[in-house]
Every structure is written in C-alpha cells, then in structure tokens.
C-alpha positions in Angstrom: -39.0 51.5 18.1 -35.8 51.4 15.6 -34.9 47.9 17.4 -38.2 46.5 16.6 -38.0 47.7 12.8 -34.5 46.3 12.5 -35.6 43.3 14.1 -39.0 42.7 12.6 -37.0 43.6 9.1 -34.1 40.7 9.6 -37.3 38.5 10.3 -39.4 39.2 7.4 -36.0 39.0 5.3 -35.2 35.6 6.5 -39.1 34.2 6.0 -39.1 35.6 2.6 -36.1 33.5 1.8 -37.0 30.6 3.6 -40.8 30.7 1.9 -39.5 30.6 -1.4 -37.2 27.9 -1.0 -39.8 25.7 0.6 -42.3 26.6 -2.5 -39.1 26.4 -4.7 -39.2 22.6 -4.0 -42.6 21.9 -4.5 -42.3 23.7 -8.1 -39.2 22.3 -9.1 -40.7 18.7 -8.7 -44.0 19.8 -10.2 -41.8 21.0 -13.2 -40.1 17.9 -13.4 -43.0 15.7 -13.7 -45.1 17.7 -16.4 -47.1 19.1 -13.6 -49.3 22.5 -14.2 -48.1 25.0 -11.6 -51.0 27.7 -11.7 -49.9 29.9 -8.8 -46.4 30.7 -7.4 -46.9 33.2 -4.1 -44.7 35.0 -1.8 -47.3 35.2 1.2 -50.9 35.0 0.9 -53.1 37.1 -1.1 -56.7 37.1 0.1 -58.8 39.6 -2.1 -55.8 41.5 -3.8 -52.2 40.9 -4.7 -49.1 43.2 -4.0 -47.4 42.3 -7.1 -48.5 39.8 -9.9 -46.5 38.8 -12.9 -48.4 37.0 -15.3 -45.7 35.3 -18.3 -48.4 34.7 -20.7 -49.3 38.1 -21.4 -46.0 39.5 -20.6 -47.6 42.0 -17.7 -46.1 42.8 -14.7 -50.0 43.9 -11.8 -48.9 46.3 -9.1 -51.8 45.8 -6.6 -54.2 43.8 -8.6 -57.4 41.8 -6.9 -57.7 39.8 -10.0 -56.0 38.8 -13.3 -57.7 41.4 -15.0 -57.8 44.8 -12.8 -54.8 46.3 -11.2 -54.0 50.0 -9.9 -50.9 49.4 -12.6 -49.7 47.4 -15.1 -46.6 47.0 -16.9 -45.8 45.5 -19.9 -42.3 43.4 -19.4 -41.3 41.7 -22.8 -43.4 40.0 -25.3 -46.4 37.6 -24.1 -45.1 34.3 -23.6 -48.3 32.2 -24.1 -47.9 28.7 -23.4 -46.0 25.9 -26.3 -48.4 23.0 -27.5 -50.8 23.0 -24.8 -48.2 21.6 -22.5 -47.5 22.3 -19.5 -44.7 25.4 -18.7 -43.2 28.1 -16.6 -45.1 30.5 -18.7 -48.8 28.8 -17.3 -47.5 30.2 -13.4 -48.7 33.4 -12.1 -45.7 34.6 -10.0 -46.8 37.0 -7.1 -46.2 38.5 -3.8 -49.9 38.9 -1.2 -49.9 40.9 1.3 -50.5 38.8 4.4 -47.1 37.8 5.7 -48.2 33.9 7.0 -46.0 31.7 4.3 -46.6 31.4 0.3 -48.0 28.9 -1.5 -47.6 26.8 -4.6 -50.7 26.3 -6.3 -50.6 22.5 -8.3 -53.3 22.3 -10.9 -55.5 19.3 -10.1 -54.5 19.5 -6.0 -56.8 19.4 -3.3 -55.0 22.2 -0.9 -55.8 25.4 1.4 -56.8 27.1 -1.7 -58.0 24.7 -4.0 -61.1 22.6 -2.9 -62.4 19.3 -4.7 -65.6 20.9 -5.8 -63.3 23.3 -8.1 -61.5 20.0 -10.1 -63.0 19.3 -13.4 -64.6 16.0 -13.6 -62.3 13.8 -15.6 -58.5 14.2 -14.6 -56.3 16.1 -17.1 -52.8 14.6 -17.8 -51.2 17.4 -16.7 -52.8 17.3 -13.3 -51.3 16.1 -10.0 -54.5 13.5 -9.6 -52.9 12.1 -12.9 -49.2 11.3 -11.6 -48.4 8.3 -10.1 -48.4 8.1 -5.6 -44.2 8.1 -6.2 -44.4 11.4 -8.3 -47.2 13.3 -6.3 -45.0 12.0 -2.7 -41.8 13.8 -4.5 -43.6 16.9 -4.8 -45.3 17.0 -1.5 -41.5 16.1 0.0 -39.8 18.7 -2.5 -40.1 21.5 0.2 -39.3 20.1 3.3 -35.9 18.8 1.2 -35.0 22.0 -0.1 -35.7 23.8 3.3 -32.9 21.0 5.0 -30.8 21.5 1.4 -31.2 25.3 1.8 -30.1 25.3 5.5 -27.0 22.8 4.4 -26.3 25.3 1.8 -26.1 28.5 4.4 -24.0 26.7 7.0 -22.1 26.2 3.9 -21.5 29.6 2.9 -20.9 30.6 6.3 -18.2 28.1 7.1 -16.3 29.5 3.3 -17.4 32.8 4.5 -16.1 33.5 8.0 -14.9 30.0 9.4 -15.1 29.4 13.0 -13.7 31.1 16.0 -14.3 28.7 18.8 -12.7 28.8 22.3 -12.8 25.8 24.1 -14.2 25.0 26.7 -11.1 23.8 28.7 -8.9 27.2 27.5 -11.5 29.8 29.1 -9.3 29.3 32.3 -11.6 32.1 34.5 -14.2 29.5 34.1 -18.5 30.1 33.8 -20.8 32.2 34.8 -23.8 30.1 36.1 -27.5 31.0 36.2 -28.9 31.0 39.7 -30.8 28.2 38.6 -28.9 26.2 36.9 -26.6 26.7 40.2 -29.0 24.2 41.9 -27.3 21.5 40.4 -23.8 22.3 41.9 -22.5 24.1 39.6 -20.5 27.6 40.8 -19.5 30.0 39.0 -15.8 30.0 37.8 -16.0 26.0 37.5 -14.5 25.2 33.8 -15.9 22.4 32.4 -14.5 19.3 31.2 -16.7 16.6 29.9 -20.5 15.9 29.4 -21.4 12.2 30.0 -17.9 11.5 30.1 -17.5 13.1 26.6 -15.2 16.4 25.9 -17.4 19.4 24.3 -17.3 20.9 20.8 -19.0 24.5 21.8 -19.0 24.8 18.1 -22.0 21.4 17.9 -25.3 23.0 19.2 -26.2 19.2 20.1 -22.9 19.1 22.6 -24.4 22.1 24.0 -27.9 21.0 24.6 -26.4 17.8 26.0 -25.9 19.2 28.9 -29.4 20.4 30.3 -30.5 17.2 29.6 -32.4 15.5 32.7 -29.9 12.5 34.2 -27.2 14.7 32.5 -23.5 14.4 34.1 -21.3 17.5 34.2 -17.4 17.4 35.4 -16.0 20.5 35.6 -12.4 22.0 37.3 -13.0 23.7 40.2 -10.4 26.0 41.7 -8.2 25.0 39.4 -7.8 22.0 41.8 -10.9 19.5 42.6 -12.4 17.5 40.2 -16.2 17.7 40.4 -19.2 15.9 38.6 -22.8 17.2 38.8 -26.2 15.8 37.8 -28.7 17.8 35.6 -32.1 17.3 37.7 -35.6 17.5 35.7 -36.6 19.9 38.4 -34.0 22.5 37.2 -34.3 21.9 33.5 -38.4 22.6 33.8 -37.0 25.8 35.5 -34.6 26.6 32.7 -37.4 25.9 29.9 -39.3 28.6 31.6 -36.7 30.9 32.0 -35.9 30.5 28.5 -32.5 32.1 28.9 -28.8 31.8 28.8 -27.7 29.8 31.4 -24.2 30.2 31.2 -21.6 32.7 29.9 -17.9 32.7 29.1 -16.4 34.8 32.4 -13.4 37.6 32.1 -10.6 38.8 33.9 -10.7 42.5 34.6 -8.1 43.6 32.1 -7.7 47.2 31.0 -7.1 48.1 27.4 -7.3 51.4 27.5 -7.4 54.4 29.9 -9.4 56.9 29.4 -8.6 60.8 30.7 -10.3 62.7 33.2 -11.5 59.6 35.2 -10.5 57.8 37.8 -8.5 55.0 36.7 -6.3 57.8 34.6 -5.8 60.2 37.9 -4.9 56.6 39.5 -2.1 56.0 36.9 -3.8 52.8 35.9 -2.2 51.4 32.8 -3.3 49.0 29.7 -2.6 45.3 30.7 -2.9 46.1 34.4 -5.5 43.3 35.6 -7.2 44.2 38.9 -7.5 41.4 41.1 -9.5 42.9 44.2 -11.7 46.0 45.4 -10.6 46.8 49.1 -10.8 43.4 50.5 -13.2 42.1 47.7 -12.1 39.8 45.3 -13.1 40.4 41.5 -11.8 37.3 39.5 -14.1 38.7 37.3 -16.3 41.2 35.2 -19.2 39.7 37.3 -17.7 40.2 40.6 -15.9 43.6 39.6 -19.2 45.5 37.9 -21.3 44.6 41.1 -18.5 46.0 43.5 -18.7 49.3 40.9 -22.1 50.0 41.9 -21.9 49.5 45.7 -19.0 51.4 45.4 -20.1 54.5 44.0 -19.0 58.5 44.4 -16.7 56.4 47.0 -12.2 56.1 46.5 -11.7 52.2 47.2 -8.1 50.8 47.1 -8.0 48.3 44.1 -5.0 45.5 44.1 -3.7 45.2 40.6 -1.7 42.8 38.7 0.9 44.7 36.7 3.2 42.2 35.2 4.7 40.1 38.2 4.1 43.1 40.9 0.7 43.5 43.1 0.0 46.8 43.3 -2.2 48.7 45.7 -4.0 51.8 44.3 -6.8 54.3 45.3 -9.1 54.7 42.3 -11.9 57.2 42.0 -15.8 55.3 41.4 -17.7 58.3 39.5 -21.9 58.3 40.4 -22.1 56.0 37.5 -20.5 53.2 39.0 -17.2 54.3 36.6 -13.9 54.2 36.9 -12.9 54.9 32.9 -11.5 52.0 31.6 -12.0 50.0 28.5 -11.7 46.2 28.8 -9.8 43.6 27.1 -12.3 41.4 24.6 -12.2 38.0 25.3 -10.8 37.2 21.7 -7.4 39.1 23.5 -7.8 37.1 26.1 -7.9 33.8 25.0 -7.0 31.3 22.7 -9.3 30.8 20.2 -9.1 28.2 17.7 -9.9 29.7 14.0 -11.1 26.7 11.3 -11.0 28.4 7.3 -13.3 26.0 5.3 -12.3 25.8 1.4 -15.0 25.6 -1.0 -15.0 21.7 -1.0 -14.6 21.5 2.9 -17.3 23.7 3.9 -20.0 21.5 2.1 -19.2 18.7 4.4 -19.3 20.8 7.4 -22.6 22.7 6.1 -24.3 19.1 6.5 -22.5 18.3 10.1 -24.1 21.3 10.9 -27.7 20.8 9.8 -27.6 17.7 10.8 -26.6 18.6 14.4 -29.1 21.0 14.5 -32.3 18.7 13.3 -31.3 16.9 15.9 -30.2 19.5 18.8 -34.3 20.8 17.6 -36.3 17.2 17.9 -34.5 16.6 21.0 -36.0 20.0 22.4 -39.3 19.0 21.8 -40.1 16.6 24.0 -40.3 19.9 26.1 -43.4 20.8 24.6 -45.6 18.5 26.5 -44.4 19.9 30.3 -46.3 22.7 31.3 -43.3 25.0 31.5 -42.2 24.1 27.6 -46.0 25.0 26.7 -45.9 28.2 28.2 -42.1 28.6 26.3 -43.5 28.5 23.0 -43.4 31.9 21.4 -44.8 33.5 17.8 -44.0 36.3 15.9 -42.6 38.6 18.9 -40.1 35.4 19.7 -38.8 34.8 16.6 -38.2 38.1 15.9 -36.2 38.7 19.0 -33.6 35.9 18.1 -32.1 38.6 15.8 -29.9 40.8 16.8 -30.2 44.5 17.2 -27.5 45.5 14.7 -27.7 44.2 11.4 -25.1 41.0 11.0 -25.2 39.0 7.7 -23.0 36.4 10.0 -26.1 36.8 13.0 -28.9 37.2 10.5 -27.4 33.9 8.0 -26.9 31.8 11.2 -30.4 32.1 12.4 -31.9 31.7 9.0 -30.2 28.5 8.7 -31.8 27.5 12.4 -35.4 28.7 11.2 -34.9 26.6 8.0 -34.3 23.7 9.9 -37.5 24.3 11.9 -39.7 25.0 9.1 -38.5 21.4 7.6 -39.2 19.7 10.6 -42.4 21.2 10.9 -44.0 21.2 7.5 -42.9 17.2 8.0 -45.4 16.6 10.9 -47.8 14.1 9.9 -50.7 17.0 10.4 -53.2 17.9 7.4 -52.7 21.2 5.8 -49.2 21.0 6.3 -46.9 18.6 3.5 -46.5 16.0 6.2 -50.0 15.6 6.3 -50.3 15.1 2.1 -46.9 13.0 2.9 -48.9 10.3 5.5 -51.8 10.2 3.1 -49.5 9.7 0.2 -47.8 6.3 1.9 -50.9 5.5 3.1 -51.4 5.3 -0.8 -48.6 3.5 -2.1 -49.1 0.9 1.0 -52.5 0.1 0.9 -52.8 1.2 -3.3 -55.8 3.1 -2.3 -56.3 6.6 -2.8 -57.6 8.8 0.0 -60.9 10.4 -1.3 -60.7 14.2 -2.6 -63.3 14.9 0.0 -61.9 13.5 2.9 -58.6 15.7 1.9 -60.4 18.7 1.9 -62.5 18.1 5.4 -59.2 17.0 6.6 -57.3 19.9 5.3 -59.8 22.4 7.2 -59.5 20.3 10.5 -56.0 21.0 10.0 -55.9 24.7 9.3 -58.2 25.4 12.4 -55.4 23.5 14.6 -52.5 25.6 13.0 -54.3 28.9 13.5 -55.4 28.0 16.8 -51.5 27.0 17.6 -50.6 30.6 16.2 -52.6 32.5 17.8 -51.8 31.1 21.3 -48.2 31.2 20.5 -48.7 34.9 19.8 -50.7 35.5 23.0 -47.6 33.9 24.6 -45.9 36.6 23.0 -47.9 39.1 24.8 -48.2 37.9 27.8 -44.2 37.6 28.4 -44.3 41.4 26.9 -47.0 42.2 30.0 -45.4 40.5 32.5 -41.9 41.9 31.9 
C-alpha cells in the first residue's frame, strides 16, 4: 500500500504541473489578445469546487458549488473588480475541482467541453474569442501544446544544470548485456557488447538511439567473446513479442566483485576479501551477477568451491551458501566498475541540450506509435495504473523530473491530434478557417466536440481496463 501512495502521489504531482502548464498557454495567449478568460481550473469541478479564488471580490471559497455558497470563505486583500470594462486577470476565477482528469481554461465567447453555443450571447462581444481574427484564436488553441513542448525543454534543462549525465557507453561495459529470452530470438546472447545500430555507434544517453534498435529490419553488431564480430536482424515477429511484454529487454551485466564482507557468513569464515572477483562456482562459470545469483539458489545450505580472482592469482576456496541462497557479500556498483563518462551543463549549455532532448523524445514517442495499430501494441496501452508505475518507488526529484518531462512530451503530442475536444481538433478547424476563410458553424463545434469526448472517455476507460486486466493476470 505505501508504494502505491508514493507512486500514485509522484503522479498526481507531475499532472498537476503538467495541467497548468498546458492551461498556462492557453491563458497566456488569451491575455495577450484582449481575450476574457472566465475560468482558470486545476482539474474538473462538476457540482462543487475544492478551492476557488475569485480576484474581484478579493475571496478565497474552500469547497464551494457555486460563486456564492461555500463551507468557507476567506477574505484575501481588497476586491479587485475589473479596470474600464476591459478585459483582466482580475475577470478569472482561479480554482482547483475535484475530479483529477486535466483542467481547463474557460475562453469567454468559446464553444468547448464546458461552454455550449446555446450559452453565447447573440451578438459577439469584442472581448470574445468569436471576435479575434482565425490567426489569434489558432495561437490560443496552439498556446498549450507549445508550452507543454517549452515546459519539457525547460525540465531537461534544469536537469542537465542540475545533475549532468552519467552515461557509460556502450562499448566500455566490457561484461557485455543481458538479453531478454525474447529478444534472444534474434541472435543476440547474453554478454555480446554492442557496437553499432545500422552501422551507427549509440549514444545510451538519446532515447531515439535506443529505440532504434527494436525496430523491425533493424541491424545490430555487437562483440562477442571479446573475439567475433556479429550482426543481427531485428524481426517484426520478436518486436510484436516485445510490445507485449512491455519490458526491459536488456540490462547492463556485472562482474561478481566484492566490496565488502560481511561477518558471521560464509564468504567472511572463507577469508573472502574486498576486490576479490569470483570467476566460477565448482565447475560453473559466473561471468556474472546473472550466472552467479542463479548458481546461489541451486546451491543452497550446500559448501561449493568458488575460483576467485584476487589480483593476478586464481584462488580456489570453499564458501558456505546459507538457506537464503547467501554467502554475505556486498557487491561492487557498476559506477566502481566502469568508466562512466560525466557531462556538467552550464546554464547556457544546458538550454541547448534541454531541446536535443525533447526533441529526441517527440520523436523516440511518434515513432512508437505506429505500434498502436498491431494487436499486441493495443493490448500495451495502459491508464492510470501504467502511468503511475513509471515512477519509482522511492521519491527521486532526478526519477520523478525525468518522467515529467516524458509525460509532457506525450501530453503535447496528444492534445495535437487532429481529434475534436482536444486543441488539435480546434487547431484542424482553425486552418480549415484561414484556408478556405470560412468559419466552421458554432453548432457543428459543439456536436463535434461531444463526438469527440465520447471517443476520449471511451479510450480511457479501456486503457484503464487494460490496467486491470494486466493487475488480474499477474
């Protein structure tokens, strides 16, 4: 249970932050064109609001379910009413709702999910969003997804000023990979270290480099045996099986190398030592962790000889397994082990990088979707219950930052698609507009808008129930 809170917390956090920048955009724009901004909301507040600060009578609502009745309210300055009828900050009610689905901007004279054309007055007010030109209204409508892409640029920034980059190539983790068993169908075995993708060298650091090579047609050349030269083909067959899997399908392999010994177990009652590195169990070789924990637990409440590296000798010991499959070692990290390369980004460096980074993950994300039509990448896509487990299950601002930059990207891309309720939908209409200088009618806009929120909850909730079924099954 404390997982899930932590987790569900870091991904209500990131959301909240996200949500406002998104809404941030649209309001910004609104602002700058004289636009009326009636409603500015952190999630959606169906019957009754959470919070509710309204500027022009200097009140602050504490669970309100109108502008007029609330279970408190506080009085926060002087009432700012608004300045010579024109539009302000002080016309916008600022609040948070209660259903945790996204926020919303409400734009006086907007046909949207909360706003239908039977509700505008008859003749268009100049402060209106009817009344702006199709170039203004377009800004508005593209004001989100741009601050969404600005705010992920922005958090890659802050992360590259922040902590840098601690990157181990691929070619310096001389123990090689660990494979999947299914990405193993290709060829691939576990301790090859790879060396190109397509012919091209890997930055592990460049998601797209990494996505690179599960694509279908894909070649990899790896070293294997520190010897042969070999190049495998990425099959569509295996990458459907990957998509489903929706795992890791590598990891970074490690030499069994003590750190520290710890008293009363075997390894100390062996006179193991820190910086011995233990090659082999008996006649079994362990190259590494992978080979050496599975030999632990076949091996255990048993006194195998263990053949161990201790500077240039090989040394042939009898150490103690315990009924836990335990000898009483701690391992060497694999930042001891090898060389990482460390990249500090100064304040006018790390802007620069903060884009590369965005950019590389737009693109690492539309490249994934194609996915989406196999029947393995429909049955991958996940709701709530998968978003939430990207986090981690300790709190880390480097974890939680990094994945809040990812979903940021996604929400962009999203809210871009050319599908009605969503900005990309206003955004098709809108060129529509300023090709054919014809307005779409207010009516259509709404019926279209309803269309388009019956799709999106009907996408929700079978993403959830994907959510469910993968908790069921496992």
């Amino acid at each position: 249970m404390e997982t899930f809170l932590l987790k569900a917390a870091q991904l209500v956090l990131a959301l909240m932050i996200l949500v406002v920048i998104h809404e941030c955009g649209h309001y910004f724009f609104a602002r700058i064109f004289k636009i009326r901004v009636n409603r500015f909301y952190l999630f959606f507040n169906p019957k009754f609001s959470l919070v509710k600060y309204i500027p022009a009578r200097g009140e602050l609502l504490i669970i309100s379910n109108d502008d007029t009745k609330a279970w408190r309210t506080i009085k926060i300055g002087k009432p700012c009413p608004p300045i010579d009828g024109k539009p302000t900050w002080r016309d916008t009610v600022y609040g948070i709702g209660w259903l945790p689905l996204g926020g919303y901007c409400q734009i006086d004279g907007m046909v949207d999910e909360t706003t239908d054309s039977s509700k505008l007055s008859a003749e268009p007010q100049p402060w209106e969003f009817r009344s702006r030109p199709a170039w203004q209204r377009l800004l508005v409508m593209v004001g989100g997804v741009l601050f969404n892409f600005i705010g992920a640029i922005l958090i890659y920034a802050g992360i590259s000023f922040s902590w840098g980059e601690r990157v181990v190539p691929l070619q310096n983790i001389t123990e090689g990979m660990d494979f999947s068993e299914t990405i193993q169908q290709i060829g691939l075995r576990n301790g090859d270290i790879i060396l190109t993708v397509n012919g091209e060298e890997v930055d592990p650091s460049m998601s797209s480099d990494m996505w690179e090579m599960v694509q279908a047609g894909s070649k990899i050349t790896v070293l294997r045996n520190h010897i042969d030269t070999v190049t495998v083909t990425m099959t569509d067959k295996v990458l459907q099986q990957l998509i489903a899997e929706n795992q890791r399908f590598m990891a970074m392999r490690l030499p069994v190398i003590v750190k520290e010994v710890q008293g009363g177990k075997g390894a100390a009652e062996a006179g193991l030592q820190a910086g011995d590195r233990i090659v082999a169990i008996d006649s079994d070789t362990v190259p590494a962790l992978t080979e050496f924990f599975a030999q632990l637990a076949e091996r255990k409440d048993t006194k195998p000889t263990m053949s161990v590296l201790r500077g240039d000798q090989l040394l042939r010991i009898p150490v103690a397994i315990d009924s836990d499959g335990k000898v009483g070692i701690m391992l060497t990290p694999a930042n001891e082990i090898y060389d990482y390369q460390e990249v500090e980004y100064g304040f006018f460096a790390c802007i620069p990088r903060g884009c590369q980074l965005a950019v590389d993950q737009l693109v690492t994300y539309v490249s994934s979707l194609k996915m989406l039509f196999t029947k393995s990448g429909a049955q991958s896509v996940g709701g709530f219950g998968a978003l939430g487990n990207l986090f981690p299950t300790t709190w880390d601002w480097y974890s939680f930052w990094t994945i809040a930059a990812m979903l940021s990207i996604i929400l962009a891309f999203m809210n871009f698609l050319p599908i009605p309720a969503l900005d990309g939908g206003y955004i098709m209409f809108l060129i529509w507009e300023v090709i054919t200088r014809h307005r779409v009618p207010d009516k259509f806009l709404e019926r279209a808008n309803t269309v388009g929120m019956i799709l999106l909850l009907l996408l929700l909730i079978y993403a959830n129930l994907n959510d469910v079924y993968r908790l069921i099954l496992n």
